[in-house]
N, C-alpha and C positions, 0 to 999 in steps of 0.2 A: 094488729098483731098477726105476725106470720106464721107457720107450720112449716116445720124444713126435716127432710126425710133421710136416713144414713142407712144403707142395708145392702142385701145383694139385689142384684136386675128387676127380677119381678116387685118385689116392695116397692121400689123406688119408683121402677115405671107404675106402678097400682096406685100409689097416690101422686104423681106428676100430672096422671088419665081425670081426676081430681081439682089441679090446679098448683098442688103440695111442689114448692121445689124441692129437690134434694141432691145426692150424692150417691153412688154405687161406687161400694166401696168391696174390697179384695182381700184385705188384708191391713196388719197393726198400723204401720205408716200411712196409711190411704183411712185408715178408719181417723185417725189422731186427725190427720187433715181436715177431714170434711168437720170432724168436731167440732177444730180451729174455726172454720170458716162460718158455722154455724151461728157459733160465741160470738163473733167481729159483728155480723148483722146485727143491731139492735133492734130490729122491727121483728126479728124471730121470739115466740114470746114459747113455744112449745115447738123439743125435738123430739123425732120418733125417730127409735135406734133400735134395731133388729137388738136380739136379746145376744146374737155370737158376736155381733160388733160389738157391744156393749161389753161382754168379756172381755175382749184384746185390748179395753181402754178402761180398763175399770179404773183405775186409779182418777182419771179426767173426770169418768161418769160420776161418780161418788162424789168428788167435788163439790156439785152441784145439786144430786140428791137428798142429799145431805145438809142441807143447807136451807138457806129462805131467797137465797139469790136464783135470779131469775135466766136462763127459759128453763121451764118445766123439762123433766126427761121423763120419756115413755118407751119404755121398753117393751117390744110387740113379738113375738115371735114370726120366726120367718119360714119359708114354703115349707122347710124340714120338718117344723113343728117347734112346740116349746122344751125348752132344754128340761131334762127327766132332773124332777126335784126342787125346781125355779115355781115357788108359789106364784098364781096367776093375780091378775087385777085384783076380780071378787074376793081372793082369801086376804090379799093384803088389807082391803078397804074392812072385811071383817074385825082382822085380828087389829088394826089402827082403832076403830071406832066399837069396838066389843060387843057386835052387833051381827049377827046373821041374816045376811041379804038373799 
């Protein structure tokens, strides 16, 4: 199983430095691309997608969120920070499993 990275410069080179291939992506067309490209791999088992990429494609992301179909999505925030009001990891694993970690 592979890891395959979608975000701006720094993310993607930060986990490439890794071994993570991925995509630097710019905007909604370049984001939906590298998605695509993502999806076609079958060895990809988990994507990490900057949490602003992941906006400009929500529809795509959700898809698969949402779902039991496989690669995993992870949405990370990027150099800016995480977007004001986007619960993190720990609250969601909280409020999923009704347990405070």
């Amino acid at each position: 199983m592979k890891y395959y990275s979608i975000g701006d410069e720094d993310t993607v080179l930060g986990f490439g430095m890794v071994g993570v291939e991925g995509m630097i992506v710019n905007g909604e067309e370049e984001a939906r691309n590298a998605f695509q490209t993502a999806l076609k791999d079958k060895d990809v088992g988990i994507i990490i997608i900057t949490e602003r990429m992941a906006e400009l494609i929500r529809d795509q992301v959700d898809q698969y969120i949402f779902t039991e179909k496989f690669p995993l999505i992870l949405e990370i925030p990027d150099r800016i920070g995480r977007i004001e009001g986007k619960p993190g990891l720990r609250e969601m694993v909280n409020t999923a499993i009704g347990v405070k970690l």
